[in-house]
C-alpha positions, 0 to 999 in steps of 0.5 A: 518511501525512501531512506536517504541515509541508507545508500545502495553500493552505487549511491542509489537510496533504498526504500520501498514503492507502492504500487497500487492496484484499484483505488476509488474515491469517496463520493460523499460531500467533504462537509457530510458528517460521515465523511467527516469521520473518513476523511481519510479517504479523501486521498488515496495516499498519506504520510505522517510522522510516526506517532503512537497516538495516531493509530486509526485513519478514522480516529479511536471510535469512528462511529462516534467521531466529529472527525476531529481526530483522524487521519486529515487532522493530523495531516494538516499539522504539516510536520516533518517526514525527513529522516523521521520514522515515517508512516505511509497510510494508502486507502485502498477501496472499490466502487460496486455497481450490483447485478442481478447474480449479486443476490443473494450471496455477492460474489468475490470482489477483491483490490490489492497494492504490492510493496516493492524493494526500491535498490535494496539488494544489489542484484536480483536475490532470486538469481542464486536460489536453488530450484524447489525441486530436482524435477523443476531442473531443465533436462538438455539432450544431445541433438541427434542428427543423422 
C-alpha cells in the first residue's frame, strides 16, 4: 500500500509491502453456511476503506452470523480506497494433514507474513547503526610477511 501524497526525495511514493509467507484457501463450498460466516477467506488479501463499524473479518458474532456482516460484505460496496484511511485485511492460514507423531500433543506449525518499508528511508537506516557491542567490531592485524 501505498501513500501517493508522501513522496520519497527521488519522487518515489512510500508505503508498505506485504510479503507473504504460507497462505491456504478454504475448502469449504461458498455457499456452505460456515463459510458464509468466513467469507473472508475466500481471498488471501482484501482492502477497504477504514470504517469503525467494520472491525471483525467474520462480522460481530461469527459463531451466530448469516455471514451478512463481514468482511465480503463490505467488500462488494465498491468504495473508494484512494487518498482514504485505508485498510489492508490478509489471511493467513495452513492446511494440516496429521501424522502419527500429532498424537497426542501436535507439534508447532507456525505461518508468517513481513511488513516492509517501500522508499520510506532515503538509504538503508542500519548503515549508521553503532555495533551492539565492542566485541562485535572486526578486529584488523597487520599482515606479517617474512
Amino acid at each position: 500500500m501505498i501513500n501517493p501524497s508522501k513522496k520519497s526525495r527521488l519522487g518515489n511514493p512510500s508505503g508498505y509491502k506485504l510479503v507473504p509467507g504460507g497462505t491456504a484457501a478454504s475448502l469449504l463450498d461458498h455457499d456452505d453456511p460456515s463459510q458464509l460466516r468466513s467469507a473472508f477467506t475466500n481471498n488471501q488479501i482484501w482492502v477497504t476503506p477504514y470504517s469503525k463499524d467494520e472491525q471483525w473479518a467474520g462480522g460481530l458474532l461469527v459463531y451466530q452470523s448469516k455471514g451478512d456482516d463481514t468482511l465480503a460484505v463490505w467488500s462488494e460496496r465498491d468504495r473508494p480506497i484512494e487518498n482514504k484511511d485505508s485498510l489492508l485485511w490478509y489471511t493467513l492460514g495452513f492446511h494440516h494433514i496429521p501424522c502419527q507423531e500429532d498424537f497426542p500433543v501436535m507439534p508447532t506449525v507456525s505461518s508468517s507474513f513481513e511488513l516492509k518499508p517501500v522508499n520510506l528511508f532515503e538509504g538503508n537506516p542500519i548503515l549508521g547503526a553503532a555495533p551492539a557491542f565492542e566485541n562485535d567490531l572486526p578486529v584488523c592485524r597487520p599482515f606479517a610477511s617474512s
